[in-house]
Every structure is written in structure tokens, then in C-alpha cells.
Residue frames as a rotation matrix with the C-alpha (Angstrom) as fourth column:
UNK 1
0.627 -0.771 0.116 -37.49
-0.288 -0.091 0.953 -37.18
-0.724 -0.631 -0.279 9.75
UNK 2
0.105 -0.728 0.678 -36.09
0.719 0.527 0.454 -39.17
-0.687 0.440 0.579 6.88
UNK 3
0.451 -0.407 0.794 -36.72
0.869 -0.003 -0.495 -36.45
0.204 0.913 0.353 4.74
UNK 4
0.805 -0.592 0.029 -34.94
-0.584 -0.784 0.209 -33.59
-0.101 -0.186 -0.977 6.78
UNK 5
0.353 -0.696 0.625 -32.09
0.162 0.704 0.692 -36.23
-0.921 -0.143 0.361 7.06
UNK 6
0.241 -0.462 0.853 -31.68
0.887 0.461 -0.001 -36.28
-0.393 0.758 0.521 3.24
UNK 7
0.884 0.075 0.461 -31.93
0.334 -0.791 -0.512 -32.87
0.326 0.607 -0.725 2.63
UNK 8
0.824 -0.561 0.074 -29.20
-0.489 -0.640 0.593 -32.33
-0.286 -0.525 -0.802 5.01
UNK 9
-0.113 -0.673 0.731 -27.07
0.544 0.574 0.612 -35.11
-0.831 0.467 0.301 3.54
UNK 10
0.761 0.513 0.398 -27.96
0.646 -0.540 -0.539 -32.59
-0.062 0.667 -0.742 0.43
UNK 11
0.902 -0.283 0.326 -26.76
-0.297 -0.955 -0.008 -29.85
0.314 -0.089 -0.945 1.40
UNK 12
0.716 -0.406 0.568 -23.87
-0.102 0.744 0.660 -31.60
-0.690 -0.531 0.491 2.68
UNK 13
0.232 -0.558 0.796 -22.44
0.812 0.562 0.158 -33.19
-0.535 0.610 0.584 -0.28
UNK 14
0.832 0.033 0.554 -23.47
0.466 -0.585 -0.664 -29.75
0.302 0.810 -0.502 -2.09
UNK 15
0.879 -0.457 0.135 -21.29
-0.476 -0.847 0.236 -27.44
0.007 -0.272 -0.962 0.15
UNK 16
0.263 -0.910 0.320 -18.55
-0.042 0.321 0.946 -30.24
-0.964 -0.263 0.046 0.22
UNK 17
0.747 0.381 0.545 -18.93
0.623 -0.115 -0.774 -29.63
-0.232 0.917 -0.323 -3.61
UNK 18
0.851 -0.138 0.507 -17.91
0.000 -0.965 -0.263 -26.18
0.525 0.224 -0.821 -3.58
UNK 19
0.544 -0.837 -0.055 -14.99
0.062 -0.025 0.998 -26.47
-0.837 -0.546 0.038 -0.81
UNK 20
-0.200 -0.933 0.299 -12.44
0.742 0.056 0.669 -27.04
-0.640 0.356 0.681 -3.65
UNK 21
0.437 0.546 0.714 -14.18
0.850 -0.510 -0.130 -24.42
0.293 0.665 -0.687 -5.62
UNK 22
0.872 0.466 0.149 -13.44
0.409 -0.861 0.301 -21.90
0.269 -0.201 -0.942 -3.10
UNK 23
0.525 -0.836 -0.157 -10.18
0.361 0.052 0.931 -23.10
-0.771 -0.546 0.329 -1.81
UNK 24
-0.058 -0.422 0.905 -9.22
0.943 0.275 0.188 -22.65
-0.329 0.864 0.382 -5.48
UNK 25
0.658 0.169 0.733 -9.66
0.520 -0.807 -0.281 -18.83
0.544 0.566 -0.619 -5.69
UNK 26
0.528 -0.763 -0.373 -6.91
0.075 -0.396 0.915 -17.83
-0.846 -0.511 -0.151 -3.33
UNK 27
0.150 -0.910 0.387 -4.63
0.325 0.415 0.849 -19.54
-0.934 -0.001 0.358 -5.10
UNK 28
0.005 0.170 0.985 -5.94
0.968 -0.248 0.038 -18.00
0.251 0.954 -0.166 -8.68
UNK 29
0.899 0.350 -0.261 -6.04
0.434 -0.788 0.437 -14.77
-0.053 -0.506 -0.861 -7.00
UNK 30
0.099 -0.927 -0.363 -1.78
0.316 -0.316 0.894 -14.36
-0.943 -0.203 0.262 -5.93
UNK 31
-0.089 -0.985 0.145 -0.67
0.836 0.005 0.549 -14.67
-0.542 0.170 0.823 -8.95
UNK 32
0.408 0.697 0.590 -2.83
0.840 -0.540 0.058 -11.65
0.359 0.472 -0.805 -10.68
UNK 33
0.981 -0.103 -0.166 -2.25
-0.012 -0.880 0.475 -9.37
-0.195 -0.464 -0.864 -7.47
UNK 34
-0.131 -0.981 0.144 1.73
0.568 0.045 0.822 -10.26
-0.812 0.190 0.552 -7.95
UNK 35
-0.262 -0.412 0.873 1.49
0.961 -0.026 0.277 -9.67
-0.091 0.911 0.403 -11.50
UNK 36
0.311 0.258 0.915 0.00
0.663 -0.748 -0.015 -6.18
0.681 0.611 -0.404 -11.05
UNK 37
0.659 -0.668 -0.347 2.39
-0.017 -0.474 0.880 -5.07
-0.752 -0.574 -0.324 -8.34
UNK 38
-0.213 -0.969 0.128 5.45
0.471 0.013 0.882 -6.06
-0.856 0.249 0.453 -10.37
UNK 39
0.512 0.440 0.738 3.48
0.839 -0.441 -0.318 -4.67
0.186 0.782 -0.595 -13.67
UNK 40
0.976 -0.209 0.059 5.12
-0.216 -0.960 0.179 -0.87
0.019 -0.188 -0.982 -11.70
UNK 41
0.451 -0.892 0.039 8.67
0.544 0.309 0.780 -2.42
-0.707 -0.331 0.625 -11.58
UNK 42
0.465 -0.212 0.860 10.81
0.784 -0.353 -0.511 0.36
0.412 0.911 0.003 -12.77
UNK 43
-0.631 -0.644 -0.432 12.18
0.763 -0.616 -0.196 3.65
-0.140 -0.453 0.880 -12.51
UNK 44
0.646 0.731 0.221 9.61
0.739 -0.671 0.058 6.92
0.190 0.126 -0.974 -11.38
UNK 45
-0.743 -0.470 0.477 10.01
0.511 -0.858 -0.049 10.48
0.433 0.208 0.877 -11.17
UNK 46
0.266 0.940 -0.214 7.76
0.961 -0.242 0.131 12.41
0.071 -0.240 -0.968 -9.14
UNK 47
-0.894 -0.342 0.289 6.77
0.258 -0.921 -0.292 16.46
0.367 -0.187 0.911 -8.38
UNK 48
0.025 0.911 -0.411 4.87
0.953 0.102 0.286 17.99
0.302 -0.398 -0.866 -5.90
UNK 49
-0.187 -0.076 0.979 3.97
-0.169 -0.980 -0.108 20.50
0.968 -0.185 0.170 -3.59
UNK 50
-0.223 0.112 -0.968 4.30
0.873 0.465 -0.148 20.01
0.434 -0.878 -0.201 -0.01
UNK 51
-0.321 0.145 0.936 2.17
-0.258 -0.964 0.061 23.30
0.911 -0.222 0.347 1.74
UNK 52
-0.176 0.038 -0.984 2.18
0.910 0.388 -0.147 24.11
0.376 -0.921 -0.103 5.36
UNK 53
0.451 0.199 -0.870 2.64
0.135 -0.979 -0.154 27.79
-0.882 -0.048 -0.468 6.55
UNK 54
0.032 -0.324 -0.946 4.28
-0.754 -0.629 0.190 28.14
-0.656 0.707 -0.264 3.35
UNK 55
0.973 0.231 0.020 4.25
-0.121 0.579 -0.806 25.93
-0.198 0.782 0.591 -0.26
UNK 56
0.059 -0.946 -0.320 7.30
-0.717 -0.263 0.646 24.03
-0.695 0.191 -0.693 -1.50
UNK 57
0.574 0.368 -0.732 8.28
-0.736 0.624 -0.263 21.58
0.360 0.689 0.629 -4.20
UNK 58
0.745 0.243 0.621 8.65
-0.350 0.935 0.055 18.26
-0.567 -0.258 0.782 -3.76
UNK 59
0.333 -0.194 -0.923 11.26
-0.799 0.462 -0.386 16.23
0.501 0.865 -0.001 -6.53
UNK 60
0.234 0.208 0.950 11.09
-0.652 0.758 -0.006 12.41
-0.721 -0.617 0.313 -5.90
UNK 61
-0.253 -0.051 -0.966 12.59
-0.806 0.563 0.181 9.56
0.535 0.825 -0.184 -7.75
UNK 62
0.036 0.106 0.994 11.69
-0.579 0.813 -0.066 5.81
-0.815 -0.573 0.091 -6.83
UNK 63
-0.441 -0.724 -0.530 13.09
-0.886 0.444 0.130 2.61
0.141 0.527 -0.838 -7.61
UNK 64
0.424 0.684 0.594 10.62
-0.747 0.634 -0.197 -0.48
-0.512 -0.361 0.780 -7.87
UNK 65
-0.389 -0.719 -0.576 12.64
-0.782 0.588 -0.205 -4.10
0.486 0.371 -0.791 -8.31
UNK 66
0.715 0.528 -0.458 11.06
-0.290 0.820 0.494 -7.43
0.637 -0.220 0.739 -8.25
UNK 67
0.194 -0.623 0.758 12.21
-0.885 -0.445 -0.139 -9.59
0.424 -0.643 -0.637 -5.09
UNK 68
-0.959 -0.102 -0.264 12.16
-0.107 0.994 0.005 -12.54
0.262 0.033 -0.965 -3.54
UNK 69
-0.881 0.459 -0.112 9.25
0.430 0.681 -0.593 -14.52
-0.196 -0.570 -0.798 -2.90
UNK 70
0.015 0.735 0.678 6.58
0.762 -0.447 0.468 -12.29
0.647 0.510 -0.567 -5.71
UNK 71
0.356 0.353 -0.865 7.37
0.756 -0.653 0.044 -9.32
-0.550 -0.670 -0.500 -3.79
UNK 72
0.508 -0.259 0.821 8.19
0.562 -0.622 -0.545 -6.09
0.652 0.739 -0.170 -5.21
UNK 73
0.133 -0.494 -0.860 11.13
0.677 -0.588 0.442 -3.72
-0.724 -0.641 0.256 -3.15
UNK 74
0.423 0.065 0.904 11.27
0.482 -0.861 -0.163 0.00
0.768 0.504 -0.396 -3.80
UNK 75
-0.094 -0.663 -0.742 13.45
0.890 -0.389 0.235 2.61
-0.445 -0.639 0.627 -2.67
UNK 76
0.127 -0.007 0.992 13.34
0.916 -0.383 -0.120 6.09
0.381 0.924 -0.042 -3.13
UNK 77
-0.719 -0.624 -0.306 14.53
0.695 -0.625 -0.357 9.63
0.032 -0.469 0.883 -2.10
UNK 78
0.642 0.767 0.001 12.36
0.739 -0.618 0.267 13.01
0.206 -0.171 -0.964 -1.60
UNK 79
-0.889 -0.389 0.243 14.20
0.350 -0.918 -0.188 16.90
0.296 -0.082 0.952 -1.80
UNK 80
0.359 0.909 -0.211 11.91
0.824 -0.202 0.530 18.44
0.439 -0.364 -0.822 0.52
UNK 81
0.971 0.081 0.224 12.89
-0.040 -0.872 0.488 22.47
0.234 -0.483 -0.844 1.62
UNK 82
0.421 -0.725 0.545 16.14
-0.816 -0.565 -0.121 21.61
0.395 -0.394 -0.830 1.58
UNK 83
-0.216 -0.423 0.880 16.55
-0.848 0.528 0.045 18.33
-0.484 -0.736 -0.473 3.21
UNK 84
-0.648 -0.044 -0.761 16.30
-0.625 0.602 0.497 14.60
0.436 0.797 -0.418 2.09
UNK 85
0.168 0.747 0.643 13.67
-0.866 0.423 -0.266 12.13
-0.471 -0.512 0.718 2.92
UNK 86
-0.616 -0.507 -0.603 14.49
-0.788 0.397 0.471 8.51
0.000 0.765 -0.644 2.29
UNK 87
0.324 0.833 0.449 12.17
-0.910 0.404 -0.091 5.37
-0.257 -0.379 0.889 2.07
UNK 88
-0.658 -0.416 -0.627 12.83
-0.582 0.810 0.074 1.49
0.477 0.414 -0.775 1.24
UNK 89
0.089 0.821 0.564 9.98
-0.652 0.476 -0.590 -1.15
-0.753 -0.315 0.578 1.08
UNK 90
-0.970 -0.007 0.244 8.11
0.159 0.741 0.653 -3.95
-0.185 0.672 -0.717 -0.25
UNK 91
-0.114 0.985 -0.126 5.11
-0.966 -0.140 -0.219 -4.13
-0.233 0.097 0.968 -1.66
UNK 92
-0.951 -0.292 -0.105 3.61
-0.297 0.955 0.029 -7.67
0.092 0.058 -0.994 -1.59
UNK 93
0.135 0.991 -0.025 -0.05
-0.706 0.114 0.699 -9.88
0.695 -0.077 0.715 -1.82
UNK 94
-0.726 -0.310 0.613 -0.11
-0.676 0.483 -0.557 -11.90
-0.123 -0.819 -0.561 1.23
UNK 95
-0.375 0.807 -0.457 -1.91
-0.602 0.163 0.782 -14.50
0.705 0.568 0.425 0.13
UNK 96
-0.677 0.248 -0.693 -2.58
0.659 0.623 -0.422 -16.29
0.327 -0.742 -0.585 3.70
UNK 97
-0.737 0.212 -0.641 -4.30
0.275 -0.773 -0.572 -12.85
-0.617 -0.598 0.512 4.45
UNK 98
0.014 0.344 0.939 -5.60
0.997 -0.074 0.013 -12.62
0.074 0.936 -0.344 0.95
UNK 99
0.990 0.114 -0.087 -5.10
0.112 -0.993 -0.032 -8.61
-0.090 0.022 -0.996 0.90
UNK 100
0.216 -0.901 0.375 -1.71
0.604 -0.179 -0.777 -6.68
0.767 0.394 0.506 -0.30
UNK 101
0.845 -0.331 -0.420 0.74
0.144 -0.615 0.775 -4.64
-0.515 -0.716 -0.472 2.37
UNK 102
0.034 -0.882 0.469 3.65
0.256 -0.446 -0.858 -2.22
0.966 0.149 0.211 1.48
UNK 103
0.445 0.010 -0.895 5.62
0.868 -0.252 0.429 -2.65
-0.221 -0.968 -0.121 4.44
UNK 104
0.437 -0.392 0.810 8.03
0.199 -0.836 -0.512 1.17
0.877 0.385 -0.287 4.38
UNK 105
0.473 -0.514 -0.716 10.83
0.713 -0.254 0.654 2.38
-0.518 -0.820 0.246 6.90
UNK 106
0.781 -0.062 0.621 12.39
0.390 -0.728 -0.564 5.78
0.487 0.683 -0.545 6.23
UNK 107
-0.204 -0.971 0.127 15.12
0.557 -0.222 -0.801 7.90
0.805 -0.093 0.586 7.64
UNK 108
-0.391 0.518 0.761 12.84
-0.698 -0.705 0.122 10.32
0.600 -0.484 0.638 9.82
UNK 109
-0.950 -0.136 0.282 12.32
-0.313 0.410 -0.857 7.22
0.001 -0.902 -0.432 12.17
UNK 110
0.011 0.975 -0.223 8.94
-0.926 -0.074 -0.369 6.52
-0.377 0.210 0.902 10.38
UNK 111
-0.850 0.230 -0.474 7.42
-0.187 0.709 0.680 2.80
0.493 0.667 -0.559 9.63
UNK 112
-0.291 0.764 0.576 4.95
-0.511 0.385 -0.768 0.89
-0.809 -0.518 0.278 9.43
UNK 113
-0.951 0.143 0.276 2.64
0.311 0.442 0.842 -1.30
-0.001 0.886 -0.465 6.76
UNK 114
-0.430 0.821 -0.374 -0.30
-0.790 -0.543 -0.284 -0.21
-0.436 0.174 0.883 4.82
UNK 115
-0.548 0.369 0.751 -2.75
0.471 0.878 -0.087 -2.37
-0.691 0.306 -0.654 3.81
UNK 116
-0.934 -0.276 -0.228 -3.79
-0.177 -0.197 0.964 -2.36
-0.311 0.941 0.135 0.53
UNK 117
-0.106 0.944 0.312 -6.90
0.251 0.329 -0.910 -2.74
-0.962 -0.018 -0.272 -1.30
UNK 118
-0.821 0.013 0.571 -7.99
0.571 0.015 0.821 -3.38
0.002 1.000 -0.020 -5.34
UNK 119
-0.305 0.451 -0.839 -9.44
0.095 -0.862 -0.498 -0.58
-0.947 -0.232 0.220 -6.56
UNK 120
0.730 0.185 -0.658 -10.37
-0.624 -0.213 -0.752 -0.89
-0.280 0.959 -0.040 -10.31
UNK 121
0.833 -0.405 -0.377 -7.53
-0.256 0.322 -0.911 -1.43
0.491 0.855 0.165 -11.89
UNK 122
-0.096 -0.980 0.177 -5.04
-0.243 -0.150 -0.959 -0.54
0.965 -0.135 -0.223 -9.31
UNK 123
0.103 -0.205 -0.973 -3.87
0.902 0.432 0.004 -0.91
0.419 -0.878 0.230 -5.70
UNK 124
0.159 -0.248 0.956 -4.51
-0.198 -0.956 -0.215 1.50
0.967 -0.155 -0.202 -3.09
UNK 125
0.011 -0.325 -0.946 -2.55
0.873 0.464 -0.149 1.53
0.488 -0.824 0.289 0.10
UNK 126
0.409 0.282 0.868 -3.36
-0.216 -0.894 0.392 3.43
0.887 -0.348 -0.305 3.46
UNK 127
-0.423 -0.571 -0.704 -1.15
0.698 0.291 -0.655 4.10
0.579 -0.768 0.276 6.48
UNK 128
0.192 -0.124 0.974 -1.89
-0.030 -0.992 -0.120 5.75
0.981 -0.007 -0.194 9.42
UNK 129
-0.021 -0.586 -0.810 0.57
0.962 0.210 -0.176 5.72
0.273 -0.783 0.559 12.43
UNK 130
0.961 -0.007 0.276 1.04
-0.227 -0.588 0.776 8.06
0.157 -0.808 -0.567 15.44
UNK 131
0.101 -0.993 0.060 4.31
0.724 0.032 -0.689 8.96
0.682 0.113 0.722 15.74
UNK 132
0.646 -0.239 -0.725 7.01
0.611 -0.407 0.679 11.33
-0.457 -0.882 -0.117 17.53
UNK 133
0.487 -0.438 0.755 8.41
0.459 -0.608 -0.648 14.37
0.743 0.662 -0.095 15.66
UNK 134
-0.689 -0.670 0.277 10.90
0.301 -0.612 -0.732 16.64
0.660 -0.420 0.623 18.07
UNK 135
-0.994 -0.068 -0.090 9.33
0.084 0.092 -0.992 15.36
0.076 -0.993 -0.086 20.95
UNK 136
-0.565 0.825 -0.021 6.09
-0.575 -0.412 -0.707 16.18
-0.592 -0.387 0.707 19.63
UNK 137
-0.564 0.239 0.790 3.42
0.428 0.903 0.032 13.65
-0.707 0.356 -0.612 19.01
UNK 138
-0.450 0.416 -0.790 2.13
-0.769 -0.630 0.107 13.92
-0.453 0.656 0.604 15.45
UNK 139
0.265 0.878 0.400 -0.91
-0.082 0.434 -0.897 11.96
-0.961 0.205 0.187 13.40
UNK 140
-0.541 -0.623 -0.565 0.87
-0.606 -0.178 0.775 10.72
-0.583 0.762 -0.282 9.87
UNK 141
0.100 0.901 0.422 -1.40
-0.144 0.433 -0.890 9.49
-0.985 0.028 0.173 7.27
UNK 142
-0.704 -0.645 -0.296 0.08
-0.458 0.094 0.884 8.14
-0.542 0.758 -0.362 3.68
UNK 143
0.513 0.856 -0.068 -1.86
-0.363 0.145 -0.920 7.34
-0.778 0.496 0.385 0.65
UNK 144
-0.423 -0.453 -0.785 -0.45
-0.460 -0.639 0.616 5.44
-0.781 0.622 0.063 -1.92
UNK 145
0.197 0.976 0.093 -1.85
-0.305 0.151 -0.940 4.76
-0.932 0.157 0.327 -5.32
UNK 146
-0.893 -0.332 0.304 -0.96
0.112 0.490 0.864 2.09
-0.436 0.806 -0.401 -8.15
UNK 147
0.302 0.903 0.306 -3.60
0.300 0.215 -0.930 2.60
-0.905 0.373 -0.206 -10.96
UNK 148
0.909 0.414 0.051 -3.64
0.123 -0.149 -0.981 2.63
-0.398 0.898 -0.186 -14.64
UNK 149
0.556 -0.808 0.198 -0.01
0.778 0.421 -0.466 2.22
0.293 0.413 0.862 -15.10
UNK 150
0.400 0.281 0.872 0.55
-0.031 -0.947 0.320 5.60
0.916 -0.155 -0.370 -13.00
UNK 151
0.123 0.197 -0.973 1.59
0.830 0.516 0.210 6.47
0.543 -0.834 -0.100 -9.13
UNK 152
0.156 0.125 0.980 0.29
-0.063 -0.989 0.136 8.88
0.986 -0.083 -0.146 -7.07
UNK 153
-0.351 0.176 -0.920 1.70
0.934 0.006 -0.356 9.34
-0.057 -0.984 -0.166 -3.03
UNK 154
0.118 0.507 0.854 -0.12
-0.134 -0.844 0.519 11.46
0.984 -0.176 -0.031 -0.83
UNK 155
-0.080 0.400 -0.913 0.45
0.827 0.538 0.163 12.54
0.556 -0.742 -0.374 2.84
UNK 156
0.502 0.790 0.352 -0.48
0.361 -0.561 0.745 14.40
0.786 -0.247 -0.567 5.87
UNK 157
-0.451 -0.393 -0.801 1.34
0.851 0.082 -0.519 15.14
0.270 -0.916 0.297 9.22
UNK 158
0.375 0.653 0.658 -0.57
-0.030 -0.701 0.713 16.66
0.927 -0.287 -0.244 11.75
UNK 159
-0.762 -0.648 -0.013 1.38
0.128 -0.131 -0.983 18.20
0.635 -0.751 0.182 14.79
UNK 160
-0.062 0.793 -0.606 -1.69
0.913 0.291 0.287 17.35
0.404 -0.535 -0.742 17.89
UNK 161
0.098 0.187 -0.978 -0.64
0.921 -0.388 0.018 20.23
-0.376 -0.902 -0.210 20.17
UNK 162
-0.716 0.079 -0.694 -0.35
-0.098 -0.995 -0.012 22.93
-0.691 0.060 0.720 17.63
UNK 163
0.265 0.703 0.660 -2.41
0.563 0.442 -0.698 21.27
-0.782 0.557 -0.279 14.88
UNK 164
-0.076 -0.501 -0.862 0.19
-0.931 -0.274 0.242 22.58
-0.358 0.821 -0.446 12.05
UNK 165
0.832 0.342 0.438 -0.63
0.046 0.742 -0.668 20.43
-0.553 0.576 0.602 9.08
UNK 166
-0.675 -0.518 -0.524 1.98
-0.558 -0.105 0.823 19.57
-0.482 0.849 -0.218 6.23
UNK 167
0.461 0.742 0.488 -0.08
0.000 0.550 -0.835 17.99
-0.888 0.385 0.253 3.28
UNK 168
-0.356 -0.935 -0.009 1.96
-0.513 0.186 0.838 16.60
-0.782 0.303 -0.545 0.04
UNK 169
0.836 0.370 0.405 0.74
0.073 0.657 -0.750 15.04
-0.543 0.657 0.523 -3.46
UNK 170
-0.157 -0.778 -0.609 3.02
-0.611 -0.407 0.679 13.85
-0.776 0.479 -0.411 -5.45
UNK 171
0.768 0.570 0.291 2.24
-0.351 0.756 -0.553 12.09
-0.535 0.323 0.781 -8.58
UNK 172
0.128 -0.800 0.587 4.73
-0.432 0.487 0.759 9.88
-0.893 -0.351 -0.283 -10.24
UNK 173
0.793 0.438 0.423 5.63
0.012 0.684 -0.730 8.41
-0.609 0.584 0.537 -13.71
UNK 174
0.413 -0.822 0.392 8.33
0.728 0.556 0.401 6.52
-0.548 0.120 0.828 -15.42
């Protein structure tokens, strides 16, 4: 008995050891994921192709400015067939959550937040939200991608009841 006792006083003391050990990698963590959000702070340029029953181009500019509280806000516009598509987020590491979200509201009645994830070098964020397009409910699915000093969006919109697709890359760079 005494010697399960000590071992568990052991183990004990060991794991109260480590506690600051671990508590201590959040906090070394933020400021990394900060620095390689704001690392994109600038002006982009993007071109795509956005193909549905027919192919069009894309031209995108976007505006990434540091904010308050290590966050990073970005605005940016989209010529799409004629018409304009606007966006305006943040991109941020939450560091109570320990994981990055780019929250994003647009003109076309479209938000939501993607949660991020470190990929290599970079940050990739994925949305997908159910939405309401002219009355019809459609399946939107957004991809974007911070890597290697680079940014690439990508999305989907699938109309359920006719299953028309639009699909969109656009890649981005200062």
C-alpha cells in the first residue's frame, strides 16, 4: 500500500510538473499565429474563373489591415458577370479556442465564420453555410488559403432543387 501511495504522490508532483509547461504553449502559440495572419497585411489582386452553365472572369482586389486586438480586417470587392460582390472581415487566432476564425459578411446577405486550421506554412479556412438565394435554398462552401506568402479563395454554390453549381478559384497576390 505504501508503495502504490508513493508512486501516486509520483506521478502527482510529476504531472503538477508539467501543468506550467503546458499552460505555457497557448500563450507561445498567439503570438506566431498573429504574426502569420498579419505577415498578408496588404494590398491583393486576384483573377479567376467563375463556371456554371457558362465560364466567366472573376477580377478581385482585397484589402488586409492590422486591427485591434492582433486581428487582421480585410475588405474586398469581386466583378462577377457584370455585378459586384462585396466582403469585409477579420481574420483572427482565438487563443481561448486555440484555433484561427475569419469571421466575413458580404452584400449578397451571406455570413458566417470559418474556422481555420495550420497547414504547413499557412492558414486554411473552411466555411460552409446553408443559405437563401431568390427564395431558393442553396449549399455555399468557401475555401480560403494563406500559404507561402500567396492567397488562394475558392467557392461553390449549389442551388438544392435544381442542383446548378457555380464553382470559382481565384488566386491572389500583392
Amino acid at each position: 500500500m505504501k508503495v502504490l501511495g508513493r508512486n501516486l504522490r509520483s506521478l502527482a508532483i510529476t504531472c503538477l510538473a508539467f501543468i506550467p509547461l503546458v499552460s505555457a504553449i497557448p500563450a507561445q502559440a498567439g503570438p506566431q499565429d498573429v504574426a502569420l495572419l498579419k505577415s498578408y497585411v496588404g494590398e491583393w489582386r486576384g483573377r479567376g474563373t467563375i463556371v456554371g452553365d457558362q465560364q466567366e472572369t472573376v477580377v478581385c482586389q482585397l484589402s488586409l489591415r492590422e486591427g485591434n486586438e492582433d486581428k487582421v480586417n480585410y475588405s474586398g470587392r469581386c466583378a462577377i458577370a457584370g455585378s459586384t460582390l462585396s466582403i469585409n472581415g477579420t481574420l483572427a487566432f482565438v487563443d481561448a479556442l486555440q484555433r484561427y476564425e475569419a469571421a466575413m459578411t458580404s452584400n449578397v446577405a451571406f455570413s458566417g465564420i470559418a474556422v481555420g486550421q495550420k497547414r504547413g506554412n499557412g492558414v486554411t479556412f473552411n466555411l460552409r453555410e446553408r443559405e437563401q438565394s431568390e427564395g431558393q435554398p442553396v449549399t455555399i462552401t468557401s475555401q480560403i488559403v494563406l500559404n507561402n506568402g500567396a492567397i488562394n479563395v475558392d467557392f461553390q454554390v449549389v442551388y438544392e432543387e435544381s442542383g446548378d453549381t457555380l464553382r470559382a478559384s481565384v488566386p491572389f497576390s500583392k
